[in-house]
Each structure stands twice: as C-alpha cells, then as structure tokens.
N, C-alpha and C positions, 0 to 999 in steps of 0.2 A: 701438521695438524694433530691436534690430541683430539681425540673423537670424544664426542658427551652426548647426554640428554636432557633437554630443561622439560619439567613437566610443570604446567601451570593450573593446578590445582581446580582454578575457578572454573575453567572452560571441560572440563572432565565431564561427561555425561554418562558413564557407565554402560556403555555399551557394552565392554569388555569386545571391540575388536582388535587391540592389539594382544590380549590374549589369548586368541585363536590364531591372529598371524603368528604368534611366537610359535607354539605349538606347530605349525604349519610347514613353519620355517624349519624349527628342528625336530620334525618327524617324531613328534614325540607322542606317545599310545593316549588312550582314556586313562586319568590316576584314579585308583580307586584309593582313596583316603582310611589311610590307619586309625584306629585306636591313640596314638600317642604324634599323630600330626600336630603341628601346633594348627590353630584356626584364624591362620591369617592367607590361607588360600595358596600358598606355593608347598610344592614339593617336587618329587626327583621327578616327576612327567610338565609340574605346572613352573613355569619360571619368571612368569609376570602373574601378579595375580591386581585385585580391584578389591579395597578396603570399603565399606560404608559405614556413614557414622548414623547416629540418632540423627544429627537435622540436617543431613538430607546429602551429605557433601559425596563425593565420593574419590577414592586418593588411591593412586597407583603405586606397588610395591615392587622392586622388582631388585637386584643386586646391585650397591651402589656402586660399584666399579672404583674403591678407594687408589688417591691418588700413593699412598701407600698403605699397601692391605695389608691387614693383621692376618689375615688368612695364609699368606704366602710367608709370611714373617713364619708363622708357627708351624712351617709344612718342612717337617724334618726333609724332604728327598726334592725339595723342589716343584712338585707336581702342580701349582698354582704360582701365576707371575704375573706380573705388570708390563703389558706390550708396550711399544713407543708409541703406538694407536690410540692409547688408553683403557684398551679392554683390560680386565683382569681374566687371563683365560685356563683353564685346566689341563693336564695330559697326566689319560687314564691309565697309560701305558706302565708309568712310572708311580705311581698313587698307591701307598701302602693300607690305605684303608685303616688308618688311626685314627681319622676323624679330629685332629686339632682345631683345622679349619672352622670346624663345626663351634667349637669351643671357643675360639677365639673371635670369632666376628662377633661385632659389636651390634649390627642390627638382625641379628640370627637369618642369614639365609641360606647356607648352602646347606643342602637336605641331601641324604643315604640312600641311596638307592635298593632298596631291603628284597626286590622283587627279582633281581637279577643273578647266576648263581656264583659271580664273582661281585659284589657292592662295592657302588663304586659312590662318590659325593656328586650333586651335578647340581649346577645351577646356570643365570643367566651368563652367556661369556659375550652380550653387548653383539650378536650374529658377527663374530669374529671374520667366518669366511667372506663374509658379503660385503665389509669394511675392508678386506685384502683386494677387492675386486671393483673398492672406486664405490661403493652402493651403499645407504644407509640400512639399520637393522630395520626390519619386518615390524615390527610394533610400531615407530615413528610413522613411516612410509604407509601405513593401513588408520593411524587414525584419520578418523575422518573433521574433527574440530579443530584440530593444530593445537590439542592441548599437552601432548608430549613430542616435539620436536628434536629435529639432531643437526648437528652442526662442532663448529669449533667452541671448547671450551670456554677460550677467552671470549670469543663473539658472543656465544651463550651467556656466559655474564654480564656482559655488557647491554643486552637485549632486557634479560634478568631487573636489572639497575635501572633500564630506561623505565619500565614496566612500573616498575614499584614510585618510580620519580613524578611520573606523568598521572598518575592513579593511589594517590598515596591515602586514600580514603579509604581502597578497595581489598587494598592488601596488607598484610603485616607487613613491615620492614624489615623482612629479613630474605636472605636466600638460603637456605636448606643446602647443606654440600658445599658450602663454597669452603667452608675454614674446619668445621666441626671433625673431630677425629683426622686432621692434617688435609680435609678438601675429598671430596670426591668428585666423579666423573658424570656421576646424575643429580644434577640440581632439580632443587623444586621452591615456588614462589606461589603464596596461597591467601586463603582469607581466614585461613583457619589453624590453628598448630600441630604440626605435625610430629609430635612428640607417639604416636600412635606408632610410626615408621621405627623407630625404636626397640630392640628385642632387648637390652638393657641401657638403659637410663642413668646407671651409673659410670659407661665408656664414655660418655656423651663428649664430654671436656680430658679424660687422657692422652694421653699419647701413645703412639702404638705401639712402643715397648713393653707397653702395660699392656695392654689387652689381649696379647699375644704371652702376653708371660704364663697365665694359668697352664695352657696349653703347653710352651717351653717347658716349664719348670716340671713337668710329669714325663717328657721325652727322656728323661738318661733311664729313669726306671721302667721306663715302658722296655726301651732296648737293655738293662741286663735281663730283667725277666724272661723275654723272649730268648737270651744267649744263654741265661738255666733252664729254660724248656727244651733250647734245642740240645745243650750238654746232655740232659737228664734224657732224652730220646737218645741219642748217639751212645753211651751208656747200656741203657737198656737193649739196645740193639746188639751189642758187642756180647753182652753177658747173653742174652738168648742166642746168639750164632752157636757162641763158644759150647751152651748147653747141647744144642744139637749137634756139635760136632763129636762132643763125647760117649753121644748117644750112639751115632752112626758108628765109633770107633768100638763102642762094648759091644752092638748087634754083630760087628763082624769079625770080632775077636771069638766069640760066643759060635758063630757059623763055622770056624775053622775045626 
C-alpha cells in the first residue's frame, strides 16, 4: 500500500479540526507567527493549515508528500526521503540546517524552526508513526465531513475518477497530484482551482531535476565556503597557540 490523502475541496467546511488533530498528534506548542511567515497558515508548530477564498471555498494545505520530492533530491546528507508508505519523512539527527529543501519545494512548505536553539526544518511527515502501526494520520481520522480522506493511492484515484465521472457538472475535471511535478501522495478534486496551493507556478509542469537544481547548484559552494571557514578557524587557532606559547617561553626565560 502507498499511503495518500484525497481531499475533496467541496465537502471542506472549515472547521479546521484536522488542524488541531495534527497539532495534537504531533505535540506541537502554540506558533506564534513571524514577521516574514508566509500567510498561507503553516509553519514549523502549524503543519496543516485551511486556505479561504473571497467566495466562500475553503481548501486545505498541508505537505504534498511528492511521489518524487525535490525536497530530498536537494537534501545534500539525506535528511528527508521517500518511505515505501509514501510519507516523505525527515531525520533531525542528521539535517544540516541549509535549508535546500526549503528552496527547492515547489509548493513552499517546509518551514525553519527559528524558535529552537538548534533549527531545524519541519513539516507534515503524513503521522508517519501511526501509518507504522496499521493507523491512519490524525487529520483524516478527526474530520468530521469525509472531506479529506486516507486510503490507497491507487484506490484514491480511482474513487477521485469516479467522483469527477458521476458529478461532472460539480467539479472541474481534473485531480490535483495525480501527474503534476511527477504525482504526489495528496490528491485533491474541487469546484474550484487550486492554483492558490502553489508556492510557485512556474515548477507547476518541470520536472524535479529542475526544481531541485537552484538549491543543487549552490551546494559545492556552500560546502568550500564552509571548508575556508573551517581552514581559516584552524589557522587562526594554530597561530594564537603558537603566540601564547612564546609568551609563556619569554615570561620564563625572563623568571630565570
């Protein structure tokens, strides 16, 4: 099973109870929102958030779980990957804190954890442990309209297909995630376009060589800079020992 989520746009009434279960789920504090947040409602505490439009809609955001993430593509050390589950999931442990990720995702989710005294990036990982354990994530399982659902990808499309078949008045004809940027793992099927879900509009149709490449292509210079900081520290070290060692040698040439 590849794990997913179909969120069907129409049936969404804003309650925002899957983003309390989320929170919930991953113990995550009150965010107090920055100065330079974006305003589309997630950050390193919020990881689902709820979109409204002018007439009236209301559209759930939350990390699309790409079936090949640019995010992992640009992650010099590995710290973000693609489960056989289908999460895209993170490990802090190992996470340089370059922030590629950030640069490279195509609908801007993963957010910096600026609050913490090591920052780390965090976002939705799709309740990773609760999918280890047979259980769907916290968001699905708490709505209460069955407007974001979990299940198998392919079933989820196919449900997606029936939806849009049987209702073809009601919805646009399209599903959201199924092909765009190589497919992802959260589908959504609407009455309305969801081009809003979108952090650039330009990734919409590449491929993730591409989207990942700004980010790639600043990694060789990120790491010699970092290996002339660390020379130029190492350096500087050597030449202040050596001064203080000639110090201590004149004071006690000087005592004799």
């Amino acid at each position: 099973m590849s794990a997913a989520i179909l969120t069907d746009v129409t049936k969404c009434i804003g309650c925002a109870e899957c983003v309390n279960a989320c929170k919930t789920a991953n113990n995550q504090a009150i965010d107090i929102p920055r100065r330079w947040q974006q305003s589309d409602g997630l950050s390193a505490k919020n990881w689902t958030s709820i979109l409204s439009t002018e007439d009236g809609h209301f559209i759930r955001k939350q990390c699309r779980h790409c079936l090949e993430p640019a995010c992992a593509a640009a992650c010099p050390v590995g710290a973000l990957h693609k489960t056989p589950e289908g999460a895209v999931i993170y490990n802090s442990s190992i996470c340089l804190g370059c922030r590629y990720c950030i640069m490279s995702c195509p609908y801007g989710i993963p957010r910096y954890d600026w609050q913490q005294p090591v920052p780390y990036v965090r976002k939705c990982i799709l309740c990773y442990p609760r999918l280890q354990e047979g259980r769907q994530p916290a968001c699905t399982e708490a709505c209460p309209t069955g407007a974001t659902i979990f299940g198998d990808r392919d079933e989820l499309l196919k449900e997606a297909h029936l939806r849009l078949q049987q209702n073809p008045g009601k919805y646009i004809l399209r599903v959201w995630g199924e092909r765009e940027i190589g497919g992802s793992s959260v589908l959504y099927i609407s009455d309305v376009d969801l081009s809003i879900l979108s952090y650039n509009r330009e990734f919409e149709e590449k491929a993730i060589p591409e989207n990942a490449a700004p980010a790639m292509i600043s990694v060789p210079f990120v790491f010699l800079g970092m290996g002339a900081l660390m020379t130029g520290l190492h350096l500087f070290t050597l030449r202040k020992n050596r001064i203080e060692k000639e110090k201590r040698a004149g004071e006690g040439r000087a005592n004799e």
